[in-house]
C-alpha positions as a Markdown table, in Angstrom:
| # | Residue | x | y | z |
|---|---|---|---|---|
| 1 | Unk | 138.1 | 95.4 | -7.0 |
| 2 | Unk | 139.8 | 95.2 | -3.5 |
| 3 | Unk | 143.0 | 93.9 | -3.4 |
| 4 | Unk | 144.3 | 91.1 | -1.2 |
| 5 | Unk | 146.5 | 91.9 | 2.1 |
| 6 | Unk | 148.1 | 89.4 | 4.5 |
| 7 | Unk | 144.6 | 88.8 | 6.5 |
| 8 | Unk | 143.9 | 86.8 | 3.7 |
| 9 | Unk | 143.9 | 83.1 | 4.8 |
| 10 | Unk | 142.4 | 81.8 | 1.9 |
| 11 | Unk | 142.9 | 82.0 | -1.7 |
| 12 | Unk | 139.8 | 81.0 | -4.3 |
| 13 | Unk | 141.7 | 80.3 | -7.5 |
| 14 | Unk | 139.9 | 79.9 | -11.0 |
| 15 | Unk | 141.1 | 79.3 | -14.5 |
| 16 | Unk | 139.0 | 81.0 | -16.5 |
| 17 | Unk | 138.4 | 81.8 | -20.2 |
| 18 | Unk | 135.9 | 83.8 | -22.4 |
| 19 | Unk | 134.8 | 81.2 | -24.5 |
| 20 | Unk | 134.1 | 78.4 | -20.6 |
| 21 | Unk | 132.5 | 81.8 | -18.6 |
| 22 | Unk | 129.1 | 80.9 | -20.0 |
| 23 | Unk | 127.7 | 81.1 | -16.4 |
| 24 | Unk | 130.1 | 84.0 | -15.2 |
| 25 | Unk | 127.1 | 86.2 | -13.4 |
| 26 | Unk | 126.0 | 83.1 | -11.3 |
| 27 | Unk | 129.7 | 82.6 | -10.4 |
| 28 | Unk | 131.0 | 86.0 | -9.6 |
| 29 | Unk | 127.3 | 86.2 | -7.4 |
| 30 | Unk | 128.0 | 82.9 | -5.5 |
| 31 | Unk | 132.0 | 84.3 | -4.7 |
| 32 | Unk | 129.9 | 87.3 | -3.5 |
| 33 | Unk | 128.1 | 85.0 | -1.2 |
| 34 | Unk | 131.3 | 82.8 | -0.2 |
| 35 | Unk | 133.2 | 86.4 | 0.6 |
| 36 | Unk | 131.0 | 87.7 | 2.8 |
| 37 | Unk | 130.8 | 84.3 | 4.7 |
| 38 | Unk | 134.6 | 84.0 | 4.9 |
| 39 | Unk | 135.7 | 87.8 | 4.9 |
| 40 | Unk | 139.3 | 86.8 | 4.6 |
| 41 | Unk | 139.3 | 84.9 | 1.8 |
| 42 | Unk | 140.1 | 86.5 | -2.3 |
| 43 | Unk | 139.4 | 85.2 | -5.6 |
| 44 | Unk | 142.1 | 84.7 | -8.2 |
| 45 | Unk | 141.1 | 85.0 | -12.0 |
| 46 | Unk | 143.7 | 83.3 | -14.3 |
| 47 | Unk | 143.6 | 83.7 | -17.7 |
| 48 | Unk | 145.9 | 83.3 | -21.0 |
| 49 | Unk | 143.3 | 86.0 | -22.7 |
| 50 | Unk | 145.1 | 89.0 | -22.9 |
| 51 | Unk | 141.4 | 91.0 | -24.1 |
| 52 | Unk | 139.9 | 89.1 | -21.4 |
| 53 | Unk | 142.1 | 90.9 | -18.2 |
| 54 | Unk | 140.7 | 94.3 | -18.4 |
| 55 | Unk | 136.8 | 92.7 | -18.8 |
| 56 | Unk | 137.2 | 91.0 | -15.6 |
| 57 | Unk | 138.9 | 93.4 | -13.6 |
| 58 | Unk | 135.8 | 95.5 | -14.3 |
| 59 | Unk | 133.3 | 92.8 | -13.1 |
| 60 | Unk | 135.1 | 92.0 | -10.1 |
| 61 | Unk | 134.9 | 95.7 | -9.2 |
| 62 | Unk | 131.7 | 96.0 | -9.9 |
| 63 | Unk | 130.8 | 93.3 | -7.9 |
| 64 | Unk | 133.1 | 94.4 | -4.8 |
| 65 | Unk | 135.0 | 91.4 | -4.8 |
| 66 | Unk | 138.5 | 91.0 | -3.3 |
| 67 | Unk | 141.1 | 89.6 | -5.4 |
| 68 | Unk | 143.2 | 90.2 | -8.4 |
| 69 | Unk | 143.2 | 89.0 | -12.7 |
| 70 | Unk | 146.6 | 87.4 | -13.2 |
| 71 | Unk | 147.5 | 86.2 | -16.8 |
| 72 | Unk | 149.9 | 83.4 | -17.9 |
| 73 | Unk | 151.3 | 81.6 | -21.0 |
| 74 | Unk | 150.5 | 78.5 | -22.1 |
| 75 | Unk | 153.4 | 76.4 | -22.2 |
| 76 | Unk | 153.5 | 72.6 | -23.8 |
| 77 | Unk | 154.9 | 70.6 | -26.5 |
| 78 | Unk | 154.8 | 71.5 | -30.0 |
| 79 | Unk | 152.4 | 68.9 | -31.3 |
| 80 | Unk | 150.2 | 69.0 | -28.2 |
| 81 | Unk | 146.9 | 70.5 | -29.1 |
| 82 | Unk | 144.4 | 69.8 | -25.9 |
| 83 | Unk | 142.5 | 72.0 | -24.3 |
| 84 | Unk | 143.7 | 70.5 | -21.2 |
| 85 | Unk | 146.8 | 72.5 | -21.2 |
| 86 | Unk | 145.2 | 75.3 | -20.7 |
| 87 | Unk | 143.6 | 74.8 | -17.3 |
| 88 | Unk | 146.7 | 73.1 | -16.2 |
| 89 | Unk | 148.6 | 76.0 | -16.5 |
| 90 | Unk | 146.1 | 77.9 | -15.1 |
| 91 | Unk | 146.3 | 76.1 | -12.0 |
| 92 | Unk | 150.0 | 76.2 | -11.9 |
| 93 | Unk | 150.4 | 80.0 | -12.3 |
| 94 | Unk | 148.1 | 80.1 | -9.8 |
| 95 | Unk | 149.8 | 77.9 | -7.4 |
| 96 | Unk | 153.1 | 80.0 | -7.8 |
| 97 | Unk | 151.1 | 83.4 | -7.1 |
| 98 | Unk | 149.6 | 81.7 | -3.7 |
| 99 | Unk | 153.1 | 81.1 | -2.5 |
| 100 | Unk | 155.1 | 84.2 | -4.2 |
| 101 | Unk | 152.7 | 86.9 | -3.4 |
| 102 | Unk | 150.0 | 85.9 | -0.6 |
| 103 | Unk | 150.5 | 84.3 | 2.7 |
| 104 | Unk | 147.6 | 82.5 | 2.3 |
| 105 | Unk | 147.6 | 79.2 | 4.5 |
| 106 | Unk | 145.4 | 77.1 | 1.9 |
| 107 | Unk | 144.3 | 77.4 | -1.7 |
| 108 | Unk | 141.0 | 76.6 | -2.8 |
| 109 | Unk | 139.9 | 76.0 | -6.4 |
| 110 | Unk | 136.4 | 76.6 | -7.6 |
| 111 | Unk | 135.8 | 76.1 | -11.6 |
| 112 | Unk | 134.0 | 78.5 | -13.5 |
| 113 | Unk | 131.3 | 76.5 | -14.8 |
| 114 | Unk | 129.8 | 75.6 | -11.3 |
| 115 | Unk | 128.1 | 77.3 | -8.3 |
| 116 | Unk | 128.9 | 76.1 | -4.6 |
| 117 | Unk | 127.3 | 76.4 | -1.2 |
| 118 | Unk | 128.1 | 80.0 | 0.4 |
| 119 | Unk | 129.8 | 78.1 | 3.1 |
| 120 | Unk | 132.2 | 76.0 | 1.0 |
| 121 | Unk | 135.4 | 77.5 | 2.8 |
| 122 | Unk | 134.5 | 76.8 | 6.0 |
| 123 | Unk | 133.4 | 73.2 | 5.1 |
| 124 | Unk | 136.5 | 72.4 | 3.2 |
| 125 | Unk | 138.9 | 74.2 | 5.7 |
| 126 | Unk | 136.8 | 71.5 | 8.4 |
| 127 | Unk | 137.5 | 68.8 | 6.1 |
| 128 | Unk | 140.9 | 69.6 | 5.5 |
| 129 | Unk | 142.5 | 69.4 | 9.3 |
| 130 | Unk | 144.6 | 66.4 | 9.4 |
| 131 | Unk | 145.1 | 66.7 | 5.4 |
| 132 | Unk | 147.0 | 67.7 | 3.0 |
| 133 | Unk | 144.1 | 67.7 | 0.4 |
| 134 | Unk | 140.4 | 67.4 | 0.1 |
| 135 | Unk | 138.4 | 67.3 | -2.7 |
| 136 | Unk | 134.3 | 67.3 | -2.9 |
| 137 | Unk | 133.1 | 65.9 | -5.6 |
| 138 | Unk | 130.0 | 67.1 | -8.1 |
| 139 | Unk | 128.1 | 65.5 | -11.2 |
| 140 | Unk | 129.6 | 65.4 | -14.9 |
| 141 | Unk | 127.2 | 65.4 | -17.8 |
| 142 | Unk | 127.8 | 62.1 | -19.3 |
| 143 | Unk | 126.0 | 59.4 | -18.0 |
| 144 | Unk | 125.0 | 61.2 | -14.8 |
| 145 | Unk | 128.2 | 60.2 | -13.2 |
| 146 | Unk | 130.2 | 61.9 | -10.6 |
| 147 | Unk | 134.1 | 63.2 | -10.2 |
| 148 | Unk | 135.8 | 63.7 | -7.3 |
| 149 | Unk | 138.5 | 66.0 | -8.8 |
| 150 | Unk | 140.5 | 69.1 | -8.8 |
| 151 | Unk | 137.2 | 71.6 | -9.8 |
| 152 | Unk | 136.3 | 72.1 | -5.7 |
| 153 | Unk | 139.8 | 70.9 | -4.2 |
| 154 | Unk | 141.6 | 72.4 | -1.2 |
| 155 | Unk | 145.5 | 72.6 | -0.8 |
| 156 | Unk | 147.7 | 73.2 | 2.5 |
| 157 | Unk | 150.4 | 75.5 | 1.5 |
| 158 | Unk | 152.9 | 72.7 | 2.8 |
| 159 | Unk | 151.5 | 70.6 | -0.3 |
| 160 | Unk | 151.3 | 73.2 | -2.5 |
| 161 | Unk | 155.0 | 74.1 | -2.1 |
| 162 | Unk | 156.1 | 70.4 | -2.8 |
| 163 | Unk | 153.8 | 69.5 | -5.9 |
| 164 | Unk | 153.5 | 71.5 | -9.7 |
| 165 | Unk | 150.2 | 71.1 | -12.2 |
| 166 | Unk | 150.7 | 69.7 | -15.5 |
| 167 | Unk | 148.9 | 67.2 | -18.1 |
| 168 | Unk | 150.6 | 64.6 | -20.4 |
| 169 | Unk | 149.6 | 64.3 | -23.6 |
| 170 | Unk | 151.4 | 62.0 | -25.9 |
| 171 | Unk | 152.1 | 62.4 | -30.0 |
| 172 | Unk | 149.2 | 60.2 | -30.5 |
| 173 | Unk | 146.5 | 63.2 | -29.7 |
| 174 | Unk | 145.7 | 60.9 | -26.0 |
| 175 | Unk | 146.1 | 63.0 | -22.8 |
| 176 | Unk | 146.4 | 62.3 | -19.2 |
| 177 | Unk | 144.7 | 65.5 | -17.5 |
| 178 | Unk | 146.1 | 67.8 | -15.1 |
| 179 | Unk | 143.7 | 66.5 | -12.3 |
| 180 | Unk | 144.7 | 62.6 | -12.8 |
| 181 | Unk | 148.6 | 64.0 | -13.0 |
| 182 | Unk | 147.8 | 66.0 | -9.3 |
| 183 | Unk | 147.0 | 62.9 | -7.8 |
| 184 | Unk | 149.9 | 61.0 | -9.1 |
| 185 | Unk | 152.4 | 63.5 | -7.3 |
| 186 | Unk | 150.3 | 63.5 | -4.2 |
| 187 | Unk | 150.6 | 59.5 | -4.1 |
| 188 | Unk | 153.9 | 59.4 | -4.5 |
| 189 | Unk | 154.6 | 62.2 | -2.2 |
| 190 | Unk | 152.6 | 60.6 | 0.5 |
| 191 | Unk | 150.4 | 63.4 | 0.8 |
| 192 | Unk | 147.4 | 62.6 | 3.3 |
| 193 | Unk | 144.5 | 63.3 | 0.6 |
| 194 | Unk | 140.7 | 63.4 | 1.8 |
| 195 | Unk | 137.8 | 63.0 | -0.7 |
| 196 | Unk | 134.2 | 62.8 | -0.3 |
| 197 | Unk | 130.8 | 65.0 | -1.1 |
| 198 | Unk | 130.8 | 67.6 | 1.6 |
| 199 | Unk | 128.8 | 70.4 | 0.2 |
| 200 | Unk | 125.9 | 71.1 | -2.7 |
| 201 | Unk | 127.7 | 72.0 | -5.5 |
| 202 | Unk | 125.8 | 72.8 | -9.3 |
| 203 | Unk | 127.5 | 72.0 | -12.2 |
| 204 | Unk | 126.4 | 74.1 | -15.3 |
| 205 | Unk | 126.8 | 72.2 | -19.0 |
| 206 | Unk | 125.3 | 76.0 | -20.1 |
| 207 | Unk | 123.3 | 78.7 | -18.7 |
| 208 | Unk | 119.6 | 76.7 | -18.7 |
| 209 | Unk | 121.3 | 72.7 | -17.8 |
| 210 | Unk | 123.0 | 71.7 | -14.9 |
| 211 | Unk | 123.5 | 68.7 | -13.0 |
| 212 | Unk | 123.9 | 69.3 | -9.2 |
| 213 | Unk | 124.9 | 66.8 | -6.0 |
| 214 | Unk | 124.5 | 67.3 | -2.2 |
| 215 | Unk | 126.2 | 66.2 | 0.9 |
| 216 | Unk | 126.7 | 62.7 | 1.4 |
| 217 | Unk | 128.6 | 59.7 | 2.1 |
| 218 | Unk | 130.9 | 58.9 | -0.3 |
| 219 | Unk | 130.0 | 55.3 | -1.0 |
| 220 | Unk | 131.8 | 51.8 | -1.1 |
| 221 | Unk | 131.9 | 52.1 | -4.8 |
| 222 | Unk | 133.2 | 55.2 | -4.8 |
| 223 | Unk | 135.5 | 54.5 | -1.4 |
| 224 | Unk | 137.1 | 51.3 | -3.7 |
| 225 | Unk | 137.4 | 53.3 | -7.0 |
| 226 | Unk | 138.7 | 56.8 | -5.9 |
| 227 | Unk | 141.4 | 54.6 | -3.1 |
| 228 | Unk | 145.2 | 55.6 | -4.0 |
| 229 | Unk | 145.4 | 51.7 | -4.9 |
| 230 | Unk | 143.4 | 52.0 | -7.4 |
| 231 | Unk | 144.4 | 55.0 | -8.7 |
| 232 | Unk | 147.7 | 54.9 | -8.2 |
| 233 | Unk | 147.8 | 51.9 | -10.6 |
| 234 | Unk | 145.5 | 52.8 | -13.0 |
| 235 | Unk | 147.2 | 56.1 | -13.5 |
| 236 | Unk | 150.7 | 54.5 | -14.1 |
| 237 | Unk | 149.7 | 52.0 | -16.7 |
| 238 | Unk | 147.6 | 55.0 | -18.4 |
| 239 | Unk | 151.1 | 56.5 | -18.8 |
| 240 | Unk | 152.8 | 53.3 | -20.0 |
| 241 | Unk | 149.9 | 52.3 | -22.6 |
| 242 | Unk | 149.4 | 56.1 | -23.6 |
| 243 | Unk | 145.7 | 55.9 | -23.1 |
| 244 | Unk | 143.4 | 57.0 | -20.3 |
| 245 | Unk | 142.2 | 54.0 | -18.8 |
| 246 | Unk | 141.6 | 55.9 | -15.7 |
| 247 | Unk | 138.7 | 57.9 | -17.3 |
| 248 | Unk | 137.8 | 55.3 | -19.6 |
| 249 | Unk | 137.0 | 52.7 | -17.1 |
| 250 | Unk | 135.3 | 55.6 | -15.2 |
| 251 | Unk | 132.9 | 56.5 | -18.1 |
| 252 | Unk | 132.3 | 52.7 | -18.6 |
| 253 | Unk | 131.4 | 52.1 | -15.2 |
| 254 | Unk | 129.1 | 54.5 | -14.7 |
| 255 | Unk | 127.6 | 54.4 | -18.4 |
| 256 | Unk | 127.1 | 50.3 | -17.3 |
| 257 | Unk | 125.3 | 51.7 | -13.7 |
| 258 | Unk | 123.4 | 54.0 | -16.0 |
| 259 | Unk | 122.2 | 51.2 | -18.4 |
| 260 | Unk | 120.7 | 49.3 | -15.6 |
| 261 | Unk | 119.0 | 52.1 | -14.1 |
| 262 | Unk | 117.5 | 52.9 | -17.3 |
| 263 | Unk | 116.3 | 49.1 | -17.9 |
| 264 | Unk | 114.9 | 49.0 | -14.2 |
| 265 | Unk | 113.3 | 52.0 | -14.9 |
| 266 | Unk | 111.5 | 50.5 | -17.8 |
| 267 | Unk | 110.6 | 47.4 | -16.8 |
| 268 | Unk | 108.7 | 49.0 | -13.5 |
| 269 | Unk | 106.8 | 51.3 | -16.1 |
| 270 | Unk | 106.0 | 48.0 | -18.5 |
| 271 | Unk | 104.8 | 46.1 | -15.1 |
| 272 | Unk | 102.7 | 49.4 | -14.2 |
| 273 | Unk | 100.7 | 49.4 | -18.2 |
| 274 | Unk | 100.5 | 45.7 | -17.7 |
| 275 | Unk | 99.6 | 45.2 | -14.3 |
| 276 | Unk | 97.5 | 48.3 | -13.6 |
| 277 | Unk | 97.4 | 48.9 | -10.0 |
| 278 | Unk | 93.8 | 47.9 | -9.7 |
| 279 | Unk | 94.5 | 44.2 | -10.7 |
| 280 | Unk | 97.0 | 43.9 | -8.0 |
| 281 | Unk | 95.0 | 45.3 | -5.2 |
């Protein structure tokens, strides 16, 4: 493991944890890839598992890869019990080691469970100019539909000095997730945030199924949906109802788009056994 000096420019930060690294070969191989395109860049590992530190210090020396294993505490309410917490303060300890110990003028996160062009830094540090934030978004595994969220996201340190990650999760077991929390802070700190899919990204459900997406434009569904006035909205009432309408209305959107491409897809395959194409020739 090669530690990180003050060529670094950019940071790769990852939240990470035994149980989620089910695809940790194919990731520490694709940072492999992404380092040797952008030489001064280092990956952070974060992790709340104290038997998990010494592991990956080993792998990340014994795949030459520059960067450090920091560990953190999770810190919430006593009756929260998500998951979620987890990862937000993963990003957050992260956040503070960026600024405390590097001089690193952008942070990058890359999640775990996904694999990302070689070039992603010098894509997103394109993207980025004129921004406070981009994000490129990738596929989830329910319903085939697509995020545009924190798990490939780059940060300006400006931003990153101004903002803090953290979920919400109310006594009734519902949450509001660190990534929809983000964006509420950037909104109302006026931060100029980018978002579209700017690179091929693979995103692994386990080691043999993944769902992937490539470059391209963003979409006027997409535009409308993923706007700050939508968002912005959406996300506040979430808070005041203490539910997740913002991903409910996501998954129901895309589960209704996913319906109708299933019922078009069965009613061309009814036409072709029932008009064979010899008949309609």
């Amino acid at each position: 493991m090669r530690v990180m000096n003050k060529t670094v420019n950019v940071v790769v930060g990852t939240p990470i944890y035994r149980r989620g690294a089910f695809v940790l070969d194919k990731f520490l191989a694709n940072q492999k890839e992404i380092q040797q395109n952008y030489p001064s860049s280092a990956l952070v590992l974060a992790t709340e598992e104290d038997d998990f530190i010494e592991e990956l210090e080993r792998l990340l020396s014994s795949w030459d890869l520059k960067g450090k294993v920091i560990s953190f505490t999770v810190a919430k309410p006593d009756y929260a019990r998500n998951k979620a917490w987890n990862l937000a303060c993963g990003r957050e300890t992260i956040r503070q080691y960026v600024l405390s110990q590097t001089e690193a003028g952008y942070l990058l996160f890359l999640d775990a469970d996904m694999t990302f062009d070689p070039n992603v830094i010098e894509i997103m540090e394109r993207e980025i100019q004129g921004y406070d934030v981009v994000y490129s978004g990738y596929r989830l595994h329910k319903y085939g539909a697509y995020d545009v969220g924190t798990g490939c996201s780059m940060f300006t340190r400006g931003v990153l000095e101004k903002l803090r990650f953290r979920c919400l999760e109310f006594k009734n077991g519902e949450l509001i997730g660190e990534g929809h929390m983000c964006e509420l802070n950037l909104i109302e700190l006026g931060s100029r945030t980018k978002k579209g899919f700017f690179l091929s990204i693979v995103h692994y459900k386990s080691e043999k199924e993944a769902a992937s997406v490539t470059p391209r434009p963003l979409g006027l569904l997409r535009t409308i949906t993923n706007s700050s006035a939508v968002r912005y909205p959406l996300i506040k009432a979430s808070i005041i109802v203490r539910h997740d309408i913002t991903m409910r209305l996501q998954y129901l959107v895309y589960g209704f788009l996913a319906a109708i491409r299933s019922m078009a897809s069965w009613a061309k395959e009814i036409r072709r056994k029932v008009f064979p194409l010899h008949l309609l020739s």
